[in-house]
VOGU-3710 file (C-alpha; in Angstrom, 3 decimals, decimal comma):
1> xxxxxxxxxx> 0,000/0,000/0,000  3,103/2,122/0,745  4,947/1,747/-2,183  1,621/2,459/-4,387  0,655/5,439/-2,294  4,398/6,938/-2,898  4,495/5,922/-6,802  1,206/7,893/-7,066  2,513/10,401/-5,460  5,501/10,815/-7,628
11> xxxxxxxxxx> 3,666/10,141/-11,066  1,910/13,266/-9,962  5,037/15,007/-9,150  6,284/13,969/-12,665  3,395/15,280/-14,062  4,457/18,585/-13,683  6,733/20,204/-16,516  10,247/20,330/-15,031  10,740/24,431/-14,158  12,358/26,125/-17,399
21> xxxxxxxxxx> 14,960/27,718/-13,861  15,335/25,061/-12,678  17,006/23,940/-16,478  18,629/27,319/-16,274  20,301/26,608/-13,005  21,538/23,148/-13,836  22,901/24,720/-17,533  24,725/27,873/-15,754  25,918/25,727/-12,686  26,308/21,795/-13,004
31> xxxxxxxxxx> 29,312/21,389/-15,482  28,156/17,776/-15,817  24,739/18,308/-17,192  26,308/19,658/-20,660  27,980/16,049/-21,157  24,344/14,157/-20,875  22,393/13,017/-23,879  19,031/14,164/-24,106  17,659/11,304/-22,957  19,909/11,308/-19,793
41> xxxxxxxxxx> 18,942/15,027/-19,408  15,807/13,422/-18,744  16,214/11,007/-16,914  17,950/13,603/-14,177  15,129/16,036/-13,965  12,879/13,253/-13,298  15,274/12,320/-10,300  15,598/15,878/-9,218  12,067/16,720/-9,440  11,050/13,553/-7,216
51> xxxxxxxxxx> 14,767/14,312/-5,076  13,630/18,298/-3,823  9,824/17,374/-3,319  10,618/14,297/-1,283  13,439/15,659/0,927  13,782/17,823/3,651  16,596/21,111/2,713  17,111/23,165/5,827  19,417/26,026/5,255  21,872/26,372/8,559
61> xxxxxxxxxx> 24,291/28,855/9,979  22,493/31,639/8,560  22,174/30,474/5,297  19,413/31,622/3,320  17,779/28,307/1,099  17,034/29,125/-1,963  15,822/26,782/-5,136  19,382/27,590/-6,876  21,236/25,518/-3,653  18,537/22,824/-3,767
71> xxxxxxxxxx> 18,684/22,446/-7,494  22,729/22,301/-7,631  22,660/19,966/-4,620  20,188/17,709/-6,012  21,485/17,927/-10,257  24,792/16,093/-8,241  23,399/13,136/-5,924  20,643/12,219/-8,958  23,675/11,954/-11,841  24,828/9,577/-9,341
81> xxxxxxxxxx> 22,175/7,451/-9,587  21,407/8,051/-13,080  21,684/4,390/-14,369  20,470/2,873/-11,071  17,276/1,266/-10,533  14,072/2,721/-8,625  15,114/5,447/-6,524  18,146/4,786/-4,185  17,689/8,021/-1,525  14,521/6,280/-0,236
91> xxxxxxxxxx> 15,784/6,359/3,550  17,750/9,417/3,598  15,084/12,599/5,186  16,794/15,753/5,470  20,036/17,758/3,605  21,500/20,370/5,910  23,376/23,212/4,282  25,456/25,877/5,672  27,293/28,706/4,092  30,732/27,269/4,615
101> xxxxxxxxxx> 32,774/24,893/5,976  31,130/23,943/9,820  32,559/23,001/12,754  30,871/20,000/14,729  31,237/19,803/18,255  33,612/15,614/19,050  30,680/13,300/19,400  30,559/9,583/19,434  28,205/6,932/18,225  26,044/4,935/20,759
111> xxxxxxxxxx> 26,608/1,175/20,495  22,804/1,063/20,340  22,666/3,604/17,477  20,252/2,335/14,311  21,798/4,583/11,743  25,661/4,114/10,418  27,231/7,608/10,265  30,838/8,296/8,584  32,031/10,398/11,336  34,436/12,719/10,116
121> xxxxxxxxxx> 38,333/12,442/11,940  38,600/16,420/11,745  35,004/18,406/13,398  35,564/20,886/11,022  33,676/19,504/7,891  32,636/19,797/4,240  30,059/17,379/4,361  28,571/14,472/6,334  26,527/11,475/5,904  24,521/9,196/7,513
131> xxxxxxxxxx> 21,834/6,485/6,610  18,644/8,061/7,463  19,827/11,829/7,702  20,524/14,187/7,711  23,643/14,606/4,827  25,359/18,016/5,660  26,715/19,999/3,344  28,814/23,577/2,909  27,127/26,032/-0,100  30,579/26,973/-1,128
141> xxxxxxxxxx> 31,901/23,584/-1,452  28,873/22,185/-3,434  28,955/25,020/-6,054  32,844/25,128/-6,247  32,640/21,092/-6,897  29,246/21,735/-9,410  31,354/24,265/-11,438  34,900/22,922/-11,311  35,264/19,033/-12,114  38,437/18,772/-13,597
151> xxxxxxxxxx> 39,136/19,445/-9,464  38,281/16,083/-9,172  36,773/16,973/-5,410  32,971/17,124/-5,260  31,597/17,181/-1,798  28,180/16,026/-2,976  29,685/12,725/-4,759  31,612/12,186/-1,684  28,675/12,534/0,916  26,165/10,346/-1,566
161> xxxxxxxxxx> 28,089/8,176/-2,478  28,155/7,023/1,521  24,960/7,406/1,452  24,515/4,577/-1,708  26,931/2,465/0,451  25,483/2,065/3,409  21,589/1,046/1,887  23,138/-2,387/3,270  23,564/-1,389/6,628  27,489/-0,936/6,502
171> xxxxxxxxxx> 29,556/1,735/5,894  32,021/-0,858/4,512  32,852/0,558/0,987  30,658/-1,833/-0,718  27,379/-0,950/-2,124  24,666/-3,402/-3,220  25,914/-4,971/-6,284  24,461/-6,482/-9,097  25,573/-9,499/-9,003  28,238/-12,512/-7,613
181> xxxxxxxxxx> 30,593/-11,734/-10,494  30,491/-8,078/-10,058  31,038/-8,753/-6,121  33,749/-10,895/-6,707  35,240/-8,586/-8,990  34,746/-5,598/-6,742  36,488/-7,185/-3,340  39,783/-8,162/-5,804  39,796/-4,764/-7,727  38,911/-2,221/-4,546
191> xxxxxxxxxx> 40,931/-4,307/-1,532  44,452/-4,179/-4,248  43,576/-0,650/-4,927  42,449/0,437/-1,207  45,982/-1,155/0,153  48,092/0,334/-2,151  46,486/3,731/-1,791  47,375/3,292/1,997  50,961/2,399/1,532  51,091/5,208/-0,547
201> xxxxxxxxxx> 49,545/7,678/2,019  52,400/5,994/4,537  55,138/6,853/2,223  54,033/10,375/1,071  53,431/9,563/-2,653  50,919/11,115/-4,096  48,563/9,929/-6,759  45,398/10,724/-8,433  43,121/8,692/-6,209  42,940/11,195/-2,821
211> xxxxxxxxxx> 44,938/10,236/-0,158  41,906/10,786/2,045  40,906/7,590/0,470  43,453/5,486/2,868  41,598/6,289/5,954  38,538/3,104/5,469  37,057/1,192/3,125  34,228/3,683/2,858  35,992/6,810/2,099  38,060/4,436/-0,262
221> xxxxxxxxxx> 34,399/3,997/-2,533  33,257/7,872/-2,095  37,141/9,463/-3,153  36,848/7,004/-6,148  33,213/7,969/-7,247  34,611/11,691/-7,192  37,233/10,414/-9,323  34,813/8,433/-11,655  32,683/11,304/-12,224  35,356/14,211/-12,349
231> xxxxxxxxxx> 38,356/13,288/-13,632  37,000/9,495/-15,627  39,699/9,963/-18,507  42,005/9,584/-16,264  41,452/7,288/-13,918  40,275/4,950/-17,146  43,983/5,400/-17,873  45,780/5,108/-14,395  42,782/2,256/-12,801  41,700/0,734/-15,646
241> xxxxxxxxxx> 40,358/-1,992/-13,102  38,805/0,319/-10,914  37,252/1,991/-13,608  35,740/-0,782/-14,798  34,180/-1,631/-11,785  33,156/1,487/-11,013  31,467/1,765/-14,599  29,892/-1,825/-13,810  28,357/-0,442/-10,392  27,043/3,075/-11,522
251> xxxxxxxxxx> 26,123/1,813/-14,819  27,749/4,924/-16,654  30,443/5,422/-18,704  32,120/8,534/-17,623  34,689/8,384/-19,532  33,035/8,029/-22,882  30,628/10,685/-21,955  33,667/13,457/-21,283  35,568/11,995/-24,277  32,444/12,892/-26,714
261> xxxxxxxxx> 31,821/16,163/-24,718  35,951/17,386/-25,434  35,196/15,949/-29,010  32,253/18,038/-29,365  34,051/21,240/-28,199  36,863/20,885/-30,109  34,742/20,808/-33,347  33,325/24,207/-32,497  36,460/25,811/-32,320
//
């Protein structure tokens, strides 16, 4: 009865023409949205229409909400799940957004707690997540990351894509796969990767994969998903593997989308 009251719900909310400002927002704002197909421009609209009626924004710290921060905050956690099925923010309630970066007062999790939270080693943040809500985020971070992907840091990526790994119940750096093969393939492909990111933090060598990465498993899966959807041409060419199972998960091909977007502006020069 649940699930056919909330389909109704959003059929109705689907009804309703996307807002031409919305567009305009995404266009001026979300560099990503100019590498989608028009079907896949779609496809997101649908997901942020549903995303902003369905969830709870609160603007914090003196920030003032406005449908431009819901719209850029939303654009980035629905191309996400662009290729996923059904609607994979069903338990998350409320985003929290303050004007810049926010300083938490130390907490720690009760053993009794229900909802898995990554709790962030430094209280001043960018962005938190946990199961059921809220996801906080920082206004200037979000739009810096919206406008800027060849950064390759995107604090809405990185919150979300905790938020896709722990549906299971664990904040473990796996997210519900599609299948054994894919599983089997993820555990080889992330644990090499995931240990020699962390030998690599130990020694001081950089690389392309954030060294924030080494800390867990988790933040492993959300530095890589920043990587997949910033910086995919190359980390096709550095982690082929990863890449691929990456691509496998999300069910996107960054890296062909960006390589037909650079293709496309170089003909109009």
């Amino acid at each position: 009865m649940f699930n056919w009251l909330r389909n109704r719900r959003r059929q109705k909310i689907l009804r309703t023409p996307f807002p031409k400002s919305w567009r305009d927002i995404i266009r001026e704002m979300v560099k990503h949205y100019s590498y989608l197909d028009h079907a896949e421009k779609n496809r997101l609209e649908q997901l942020v229409q549903v995303f902003i009626a369905e969830k709870n924004f609160e603007g914090c710290g003196g920030l003032e909400l406005t449908d431009e921060i819901k719209v850029v905050v939303a654009a980035q956690a629905c191309l996400l799940v662009l290729g996923l099925p059904d609607f994979q923010y069903l338990q998350l309630e409320s985003v929290l957004i303050y004007p810049t970066t926010v300083a938490l007062p130390p907490s720690r999790l009760s053993v009794f707690a229900d909802s898995p939270m990554i709790v962030p080693d430094q209280q001043a943040i960018l962005g938190m997540a946990s199961l059921r809500g809220p996801v906080i985020l920082v206004w200037d971070a979000v739009e810096r990351g919206a406008r800027h992907p060849e950064q390759g840091h995107n604090v809405v990526y990185h919150e979300f894509a905790h938020i896709l790994d722990m549906r299971d119940g664990a904040a473990d750096g796996t997210p519900e796969l599609l299948n054994r093969k894919l599983y089997r393939a993820w555990v080889e492909v992330c644990s090499k990767e995931f240990f020699k990111l962390k030998k690599d933090a130990a020694k001081g060598r950089k690389s392309l994969l954030d060294s924030y990465g080494a800390v867990h498993e988790a933040e492993f899966f959300a530095v890589a998903t920043e990587l997949f959807f910033d910086r995919p041409l190359r980390m096709k060419r550095e982690y082929p593997d990863l890449y691929v199972v990456l691509s496998a998960y999300y069910r996107q091909d960054t890296a062909k989308r960006q390589h037909l977007q650079q293709q496309s502006a170089s003909e109009l020069k």
